[in-house]
PADRENZA-169375 format. One line per 2 residues: number of its first residue (from 0); their letters; for each residue x, y, z of N, C-alpha, C, O. Coordinates in steps of 0.02 Angstrom, whole numbers, plus 50000, padded with zeros to 5 digits. Atoms other than C-alpha are relative to their C-alpha. Example, Ala and Ser with C-alpha at 12.3 -4.5 7.8 and 13.67 -1.06 7.14 Angstrom:
<sites>
0 = AS = 50045/49941/50000/50615/49775/50390/50045/50060/50000/50097/50059/50033; 49958/49941/49997/50684/49947/50357/49961/50055/50037/49986/50110/50045
</sites>
This chain:
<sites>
0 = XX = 50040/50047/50037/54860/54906/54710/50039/49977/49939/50048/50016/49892; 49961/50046/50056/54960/54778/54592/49950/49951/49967/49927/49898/49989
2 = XX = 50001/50088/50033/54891/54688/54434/50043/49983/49970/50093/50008/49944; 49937/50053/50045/54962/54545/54369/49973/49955/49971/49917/49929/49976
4 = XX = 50031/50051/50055/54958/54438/54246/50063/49945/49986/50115/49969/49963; 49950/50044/50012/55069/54296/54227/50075/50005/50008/50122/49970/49991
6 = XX = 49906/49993/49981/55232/54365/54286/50024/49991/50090/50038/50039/50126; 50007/50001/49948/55247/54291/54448/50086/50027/50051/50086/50051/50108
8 = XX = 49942/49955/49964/55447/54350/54496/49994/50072/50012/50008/50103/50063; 49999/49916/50018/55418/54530/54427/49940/50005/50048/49947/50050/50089
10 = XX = 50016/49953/49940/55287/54548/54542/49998/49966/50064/49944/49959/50092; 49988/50003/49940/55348/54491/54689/50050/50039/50011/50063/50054/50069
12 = XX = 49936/49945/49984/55500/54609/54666/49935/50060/50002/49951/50111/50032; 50041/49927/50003/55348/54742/54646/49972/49999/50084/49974/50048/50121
14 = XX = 50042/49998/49950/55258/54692/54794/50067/50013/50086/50065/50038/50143; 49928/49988/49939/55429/54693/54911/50028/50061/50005/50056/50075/50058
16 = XX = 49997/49950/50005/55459/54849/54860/49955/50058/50018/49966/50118/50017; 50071/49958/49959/55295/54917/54934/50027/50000/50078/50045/50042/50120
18 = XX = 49983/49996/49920/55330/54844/55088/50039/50019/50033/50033/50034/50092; 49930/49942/49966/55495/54925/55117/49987/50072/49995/50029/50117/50000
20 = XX = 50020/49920/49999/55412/55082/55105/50002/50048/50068/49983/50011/50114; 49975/49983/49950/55451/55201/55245/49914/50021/50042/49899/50018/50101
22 = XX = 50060/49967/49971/55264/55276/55256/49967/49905/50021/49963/49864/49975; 50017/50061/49961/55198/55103/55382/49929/49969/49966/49907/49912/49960
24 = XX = 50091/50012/49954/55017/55109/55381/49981/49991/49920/49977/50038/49880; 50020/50014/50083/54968/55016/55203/49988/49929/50008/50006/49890/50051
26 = XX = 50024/50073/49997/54888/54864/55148/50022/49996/49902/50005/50040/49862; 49990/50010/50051/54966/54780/54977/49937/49966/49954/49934/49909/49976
28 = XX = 50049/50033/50032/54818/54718/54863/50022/49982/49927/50017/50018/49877; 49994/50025/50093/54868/54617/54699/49937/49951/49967/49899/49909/49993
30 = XX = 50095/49996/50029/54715/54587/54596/50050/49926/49929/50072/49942/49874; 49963/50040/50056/54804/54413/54493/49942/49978/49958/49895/49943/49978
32 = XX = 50038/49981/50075/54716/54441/54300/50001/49919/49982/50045/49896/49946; 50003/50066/50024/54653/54247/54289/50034/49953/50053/50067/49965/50103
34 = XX = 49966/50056/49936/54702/54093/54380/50054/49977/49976/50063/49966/49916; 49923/49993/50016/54883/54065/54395/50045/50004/50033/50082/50051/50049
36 = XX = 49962/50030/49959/54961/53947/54493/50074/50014/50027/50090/50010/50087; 49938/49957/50006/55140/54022/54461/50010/50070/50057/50054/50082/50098
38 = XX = 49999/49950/49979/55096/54178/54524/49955/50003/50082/49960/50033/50135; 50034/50003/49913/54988/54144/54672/50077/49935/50036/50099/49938/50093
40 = XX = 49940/50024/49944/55138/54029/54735/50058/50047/50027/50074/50066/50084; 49942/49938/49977/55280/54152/54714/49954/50055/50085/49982/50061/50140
42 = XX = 50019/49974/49959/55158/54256/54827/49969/49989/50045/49923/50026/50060; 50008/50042/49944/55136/54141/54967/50050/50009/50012/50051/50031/50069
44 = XX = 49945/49996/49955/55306/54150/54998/50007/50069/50034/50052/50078/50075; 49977/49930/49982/55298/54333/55036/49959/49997/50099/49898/49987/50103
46 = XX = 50031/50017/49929/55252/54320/55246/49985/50072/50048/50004/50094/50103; 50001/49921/49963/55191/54492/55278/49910/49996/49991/49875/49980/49943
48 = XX = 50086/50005/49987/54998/54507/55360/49972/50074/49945/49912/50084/49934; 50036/49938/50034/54991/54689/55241/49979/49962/49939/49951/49999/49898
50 = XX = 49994/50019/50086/54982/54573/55077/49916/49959/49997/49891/49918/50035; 50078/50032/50034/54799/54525/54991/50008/49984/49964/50025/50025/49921
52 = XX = 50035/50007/50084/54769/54437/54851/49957/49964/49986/49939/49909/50007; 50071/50023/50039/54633/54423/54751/50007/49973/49941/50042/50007/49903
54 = XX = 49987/50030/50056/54629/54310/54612/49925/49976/49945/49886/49929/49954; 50081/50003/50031/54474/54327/54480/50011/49934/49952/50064/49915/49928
56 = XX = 50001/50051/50012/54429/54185/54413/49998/49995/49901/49998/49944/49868; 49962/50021/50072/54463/54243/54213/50046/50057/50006/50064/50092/50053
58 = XX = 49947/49939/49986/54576/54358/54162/49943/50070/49962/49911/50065/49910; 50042/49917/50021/54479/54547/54132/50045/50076/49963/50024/50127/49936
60 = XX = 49973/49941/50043/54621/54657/54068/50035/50036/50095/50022/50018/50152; 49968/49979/49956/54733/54769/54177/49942/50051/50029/49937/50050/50090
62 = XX = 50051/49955/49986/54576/54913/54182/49974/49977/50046/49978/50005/50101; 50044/50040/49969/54468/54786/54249/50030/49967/50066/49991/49935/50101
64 = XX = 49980/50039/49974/54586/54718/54362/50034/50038/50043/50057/50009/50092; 50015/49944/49966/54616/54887/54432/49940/50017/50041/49946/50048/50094
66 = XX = 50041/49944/49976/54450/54938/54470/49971/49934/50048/49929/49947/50091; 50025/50060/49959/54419/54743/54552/50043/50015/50071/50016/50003/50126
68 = XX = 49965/49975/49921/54568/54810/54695/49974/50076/50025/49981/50098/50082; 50014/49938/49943/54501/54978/54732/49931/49966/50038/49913/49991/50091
70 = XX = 50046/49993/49967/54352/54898/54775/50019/49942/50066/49989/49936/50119; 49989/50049/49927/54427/54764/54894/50057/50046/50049/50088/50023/50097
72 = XX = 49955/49947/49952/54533/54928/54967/49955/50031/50046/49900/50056/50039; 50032/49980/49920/54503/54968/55153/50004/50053/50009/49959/50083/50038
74 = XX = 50001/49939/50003/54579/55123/55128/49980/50074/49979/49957/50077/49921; 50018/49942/50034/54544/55305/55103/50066/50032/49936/50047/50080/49902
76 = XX = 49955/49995/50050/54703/55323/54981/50019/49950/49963/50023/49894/49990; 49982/50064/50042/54757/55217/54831/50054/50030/49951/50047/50080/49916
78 = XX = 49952/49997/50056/54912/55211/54731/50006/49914/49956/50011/49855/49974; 49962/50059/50054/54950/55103/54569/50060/49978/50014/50095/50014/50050
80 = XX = 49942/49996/50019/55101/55001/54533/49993/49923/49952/49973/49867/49968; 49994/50057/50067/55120/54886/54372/50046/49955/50054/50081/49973/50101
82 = XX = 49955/50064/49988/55197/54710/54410/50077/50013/49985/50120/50013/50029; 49943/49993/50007/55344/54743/54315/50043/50086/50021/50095/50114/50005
84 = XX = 49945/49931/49953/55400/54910/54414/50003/49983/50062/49973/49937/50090; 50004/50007/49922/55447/54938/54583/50017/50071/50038/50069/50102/50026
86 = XX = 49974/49918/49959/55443/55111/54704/50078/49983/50045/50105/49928/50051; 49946/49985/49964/55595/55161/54806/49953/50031/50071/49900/50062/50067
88 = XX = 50024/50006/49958/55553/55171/54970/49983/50070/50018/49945/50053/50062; 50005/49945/49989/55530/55358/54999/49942/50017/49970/49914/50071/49979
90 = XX = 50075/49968/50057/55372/55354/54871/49948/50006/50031/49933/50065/50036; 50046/49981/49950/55241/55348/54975/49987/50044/50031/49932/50068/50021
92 = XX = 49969/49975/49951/55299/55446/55103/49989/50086/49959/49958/50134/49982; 49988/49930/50027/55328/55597/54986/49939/50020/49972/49920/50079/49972
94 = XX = 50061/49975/50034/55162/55571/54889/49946/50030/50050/49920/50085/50040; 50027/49968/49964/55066/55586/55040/50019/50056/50025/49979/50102/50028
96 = XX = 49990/49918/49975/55144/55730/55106/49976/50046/49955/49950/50100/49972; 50041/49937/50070/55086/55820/54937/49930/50002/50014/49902/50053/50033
98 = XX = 50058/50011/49990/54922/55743/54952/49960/50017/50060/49899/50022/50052; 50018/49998/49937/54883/55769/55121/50003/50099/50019/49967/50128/50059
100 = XX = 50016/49917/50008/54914/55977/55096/49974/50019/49935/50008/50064/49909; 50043/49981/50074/54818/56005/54938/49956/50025/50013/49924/50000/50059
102 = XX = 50064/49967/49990/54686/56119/54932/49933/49952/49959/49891/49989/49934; 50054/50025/50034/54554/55991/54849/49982/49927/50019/50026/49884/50025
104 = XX = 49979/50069/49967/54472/55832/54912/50024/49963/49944/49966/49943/49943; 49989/50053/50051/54533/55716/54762/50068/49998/49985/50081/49949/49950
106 = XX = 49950/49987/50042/54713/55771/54722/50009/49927/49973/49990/49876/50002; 49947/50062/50048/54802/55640/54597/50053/50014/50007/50069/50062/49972
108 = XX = 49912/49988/49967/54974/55650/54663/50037/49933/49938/50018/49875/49928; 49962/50045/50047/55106/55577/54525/50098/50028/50001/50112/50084/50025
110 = XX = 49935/50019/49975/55297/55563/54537/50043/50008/49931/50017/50010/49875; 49938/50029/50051/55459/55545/54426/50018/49946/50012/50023/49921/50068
112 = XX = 49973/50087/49974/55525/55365/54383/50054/50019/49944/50058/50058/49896; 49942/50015/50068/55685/55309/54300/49975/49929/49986/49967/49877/50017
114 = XX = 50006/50043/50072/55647/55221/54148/50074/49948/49993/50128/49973/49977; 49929/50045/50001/55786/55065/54150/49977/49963/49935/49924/49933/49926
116 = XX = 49994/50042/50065/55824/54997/53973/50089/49971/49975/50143/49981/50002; 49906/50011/50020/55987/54915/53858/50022/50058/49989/50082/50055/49976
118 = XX = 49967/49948/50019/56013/55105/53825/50050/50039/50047/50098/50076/50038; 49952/49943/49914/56064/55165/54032/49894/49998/50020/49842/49967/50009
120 = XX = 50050/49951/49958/55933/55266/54125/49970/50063/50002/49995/50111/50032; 50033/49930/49993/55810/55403/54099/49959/50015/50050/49923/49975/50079
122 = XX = 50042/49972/49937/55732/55509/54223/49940/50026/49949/49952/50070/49907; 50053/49954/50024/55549/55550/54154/49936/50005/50043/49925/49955/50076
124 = XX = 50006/49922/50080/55451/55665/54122/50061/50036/50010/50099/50023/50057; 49932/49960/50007/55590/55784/54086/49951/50078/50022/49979/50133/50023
126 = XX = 50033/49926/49950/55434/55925/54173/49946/49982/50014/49900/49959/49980; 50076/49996/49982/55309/55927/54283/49968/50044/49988/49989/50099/49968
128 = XX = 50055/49948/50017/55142/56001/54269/50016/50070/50036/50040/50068/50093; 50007/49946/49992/55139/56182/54283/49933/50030/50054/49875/50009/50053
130 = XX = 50052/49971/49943/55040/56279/54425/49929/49998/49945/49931/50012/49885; 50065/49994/50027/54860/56268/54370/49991/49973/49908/49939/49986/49877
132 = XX = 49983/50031/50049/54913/56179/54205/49936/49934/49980/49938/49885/50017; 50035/50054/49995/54757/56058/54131/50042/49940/49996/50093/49951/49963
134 = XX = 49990/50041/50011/54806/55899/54139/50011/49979/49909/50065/49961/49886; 49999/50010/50080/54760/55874/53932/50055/50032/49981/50101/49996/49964
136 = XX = 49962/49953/50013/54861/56002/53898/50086/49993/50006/50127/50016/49967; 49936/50006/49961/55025/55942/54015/49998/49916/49930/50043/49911/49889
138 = XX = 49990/50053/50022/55000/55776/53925/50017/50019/49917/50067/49993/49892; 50023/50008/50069/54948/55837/53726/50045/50029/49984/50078/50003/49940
140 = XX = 50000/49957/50044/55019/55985/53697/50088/50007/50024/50107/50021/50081; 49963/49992/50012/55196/55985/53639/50038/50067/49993/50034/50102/49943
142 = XX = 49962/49946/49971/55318/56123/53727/50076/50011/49969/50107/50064/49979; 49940/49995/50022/55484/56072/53629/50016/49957/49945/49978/49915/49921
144 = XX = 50005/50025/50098/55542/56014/53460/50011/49920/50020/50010/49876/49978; 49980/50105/49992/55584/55817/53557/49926/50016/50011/49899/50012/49957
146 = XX = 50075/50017/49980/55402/55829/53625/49997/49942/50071/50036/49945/50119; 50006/50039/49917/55357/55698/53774/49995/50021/50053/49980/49983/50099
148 = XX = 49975/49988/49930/55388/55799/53909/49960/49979/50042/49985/49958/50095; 50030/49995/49954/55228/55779/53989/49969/49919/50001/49941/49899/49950
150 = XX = 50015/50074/49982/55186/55587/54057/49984/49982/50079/50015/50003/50127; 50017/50026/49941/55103/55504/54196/49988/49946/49998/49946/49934/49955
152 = XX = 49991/50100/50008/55117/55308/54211/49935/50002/50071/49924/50043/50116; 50031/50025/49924/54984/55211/54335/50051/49998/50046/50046/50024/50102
154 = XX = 49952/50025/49943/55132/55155/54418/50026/50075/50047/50063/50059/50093; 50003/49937/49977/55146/55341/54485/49961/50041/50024/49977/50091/50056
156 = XX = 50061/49968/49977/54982/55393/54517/49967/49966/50087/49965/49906/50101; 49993/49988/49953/54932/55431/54701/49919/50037/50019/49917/50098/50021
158 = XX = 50064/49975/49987/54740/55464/54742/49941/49974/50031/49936/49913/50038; 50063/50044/49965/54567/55437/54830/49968/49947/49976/49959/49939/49916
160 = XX = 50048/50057/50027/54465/55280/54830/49929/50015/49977/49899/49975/49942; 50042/49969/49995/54324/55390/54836/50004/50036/49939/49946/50048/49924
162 = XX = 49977/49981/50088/54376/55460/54659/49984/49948/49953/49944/49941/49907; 49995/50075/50048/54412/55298/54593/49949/49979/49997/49930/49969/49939
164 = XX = 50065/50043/50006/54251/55217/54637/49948/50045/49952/49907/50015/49917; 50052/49947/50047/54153/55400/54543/50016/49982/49944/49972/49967/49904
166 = XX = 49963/49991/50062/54275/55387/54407/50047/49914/49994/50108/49912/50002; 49957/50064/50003/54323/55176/54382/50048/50013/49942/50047/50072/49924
168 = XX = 49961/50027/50073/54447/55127/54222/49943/49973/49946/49889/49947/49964; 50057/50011/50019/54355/55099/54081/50042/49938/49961/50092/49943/49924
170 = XX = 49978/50093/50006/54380/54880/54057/49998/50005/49929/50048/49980/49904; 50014/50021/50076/54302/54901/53846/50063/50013/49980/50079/49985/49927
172 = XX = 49962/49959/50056/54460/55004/53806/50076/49939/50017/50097/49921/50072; 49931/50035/50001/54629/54889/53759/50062/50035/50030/50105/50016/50070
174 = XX = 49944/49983/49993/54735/55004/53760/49988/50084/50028/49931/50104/50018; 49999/49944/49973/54771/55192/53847/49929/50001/50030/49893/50042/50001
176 = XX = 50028/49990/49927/54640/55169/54003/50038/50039/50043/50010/50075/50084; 49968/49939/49948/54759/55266/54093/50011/50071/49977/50027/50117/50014
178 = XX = 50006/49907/50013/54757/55431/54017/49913/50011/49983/49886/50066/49994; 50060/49986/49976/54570/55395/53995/49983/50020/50035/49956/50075/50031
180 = XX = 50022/50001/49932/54539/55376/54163/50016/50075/50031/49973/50110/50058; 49976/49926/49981/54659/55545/54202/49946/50050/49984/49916/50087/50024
182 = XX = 50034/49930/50031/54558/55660/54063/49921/49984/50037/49892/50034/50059; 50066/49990/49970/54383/55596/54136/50002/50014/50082/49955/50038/50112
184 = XX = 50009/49977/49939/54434/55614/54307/50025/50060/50026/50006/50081/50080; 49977/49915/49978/54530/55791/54315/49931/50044/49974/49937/50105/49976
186 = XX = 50058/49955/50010/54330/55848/54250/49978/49991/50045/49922/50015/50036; 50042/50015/49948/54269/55795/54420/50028/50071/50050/50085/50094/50057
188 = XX = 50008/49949/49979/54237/55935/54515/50030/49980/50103/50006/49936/50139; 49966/50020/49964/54375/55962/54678/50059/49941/49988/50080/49901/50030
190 = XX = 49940/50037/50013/54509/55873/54597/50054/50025/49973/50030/50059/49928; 49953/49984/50010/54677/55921/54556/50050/49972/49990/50048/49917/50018
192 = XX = 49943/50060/50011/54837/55845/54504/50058/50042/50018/50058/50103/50009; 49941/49974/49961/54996/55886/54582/50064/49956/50005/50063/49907/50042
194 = XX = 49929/50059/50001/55179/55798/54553/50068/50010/50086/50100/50059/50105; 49963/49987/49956/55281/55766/54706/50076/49957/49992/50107/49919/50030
196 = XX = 49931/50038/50010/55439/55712/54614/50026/50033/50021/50017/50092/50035; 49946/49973/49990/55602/55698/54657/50058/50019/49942/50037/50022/49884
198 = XX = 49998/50011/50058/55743/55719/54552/50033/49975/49976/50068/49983/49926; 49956/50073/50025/55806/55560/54561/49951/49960/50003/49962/49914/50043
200 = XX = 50041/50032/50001/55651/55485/54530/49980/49958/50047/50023/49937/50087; 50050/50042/49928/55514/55380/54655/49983/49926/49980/49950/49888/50016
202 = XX = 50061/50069/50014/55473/55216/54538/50089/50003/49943/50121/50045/49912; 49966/50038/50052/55598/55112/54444/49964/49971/49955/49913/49938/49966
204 = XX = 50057/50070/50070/55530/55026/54272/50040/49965/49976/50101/49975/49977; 49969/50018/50071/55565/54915/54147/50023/50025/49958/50075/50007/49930
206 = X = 49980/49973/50064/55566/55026/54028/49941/49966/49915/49954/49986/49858
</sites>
């Protein structure tokens, strides 16, 4: 599930990068944040029957524009990916295999990405969550004198629709909906979070 908002190259490199994914059986849904001619053309050219898009008629915010594709998703699994990133084709593939042996129906399956900037390339987080580790905790609580270690991007996250729809994004909030969304949904009872990075990371960014 891709929103977008006015960057119609960056996500067609996002959405091409789905489709080269090795795991087959997926349907692409980009949810375009307002009307926006630019971006619905670029994605006409793309000629693959897995690709949807939905285009709301203002723009609602990335939250909102999230929780408008889980609900036009056919599927029983849903992964994020921002416009301006793109997975490596193995991402899928690996998240489900995590997801698919988990002891809980809900896991949140999340990944390593390299971070691309003018500086080079970082691989983050620099650690995944710890066996039985809260979530708050992996994120808040600072393990080393740099701090950061613990991060989870949408563009990484790997989980039920059936979650998503209990637990939507919450549209009022501007900014950090995605660690919202995490801390209210690791309280839902049968859920678990589990990283199936590699460690050459699963998701390229911006940065």
């Amino acid at each position: 599930m891709i929103p977008s908002y006015r960057r119609p190259q960056l996500v067609q490199r996002a959405v091409e990068s789905v489709l080269r994914q090795t795991w087959r059986d997926i349907e692409v849904i980009v949810v375009v944040d307002g009307d926006n001619p630019e971006t619905q053309q670029a994605l006409a050219l793309i000629e693959d029957p897995r690709l949807r898009v939905k285009t709301l008629a203002k723009s609602i915010g990335c939250a909102g524009a999230r929780n408008a594709g889980v609900a036009e998703a056919r599927g029983s699994w849903i992964a994020f990916l921002d416009d301006d990133d793109e997975w490596f084709p193995t991402k899928l593939a690996s998240q489900m295999r995590t997801a698919e042996q988990y002891p809980c129906a809900h896991p949140i399956v999340s990944c390593r990405l390299i971070a691309r900037s003018e500086e080079g390339d970082s691989v983050w987080p620099r650690r995944t969550p710890a066996p039985g580790e809260p979530i708050s905790e992996y994120l808040f609580c600072q393990n080393g004198l740099r701090g950061g270690d613990g991060l989870v991007l949408p563009s990484t996250v790997l989980t039920t629709k059936e979650l998503l729809l209990q637990i939507p994004f919450n549209a009022d909030l501007p900014r950090h909906n995605d660690v919202d969304w995490l801390l209210r949904a690791a309280l839902v009872e049968a859920t678990g979070s589990e990283s199936a990075a590699a460690p050459t990371g699963d998701i390229r960014s911006a940065g």
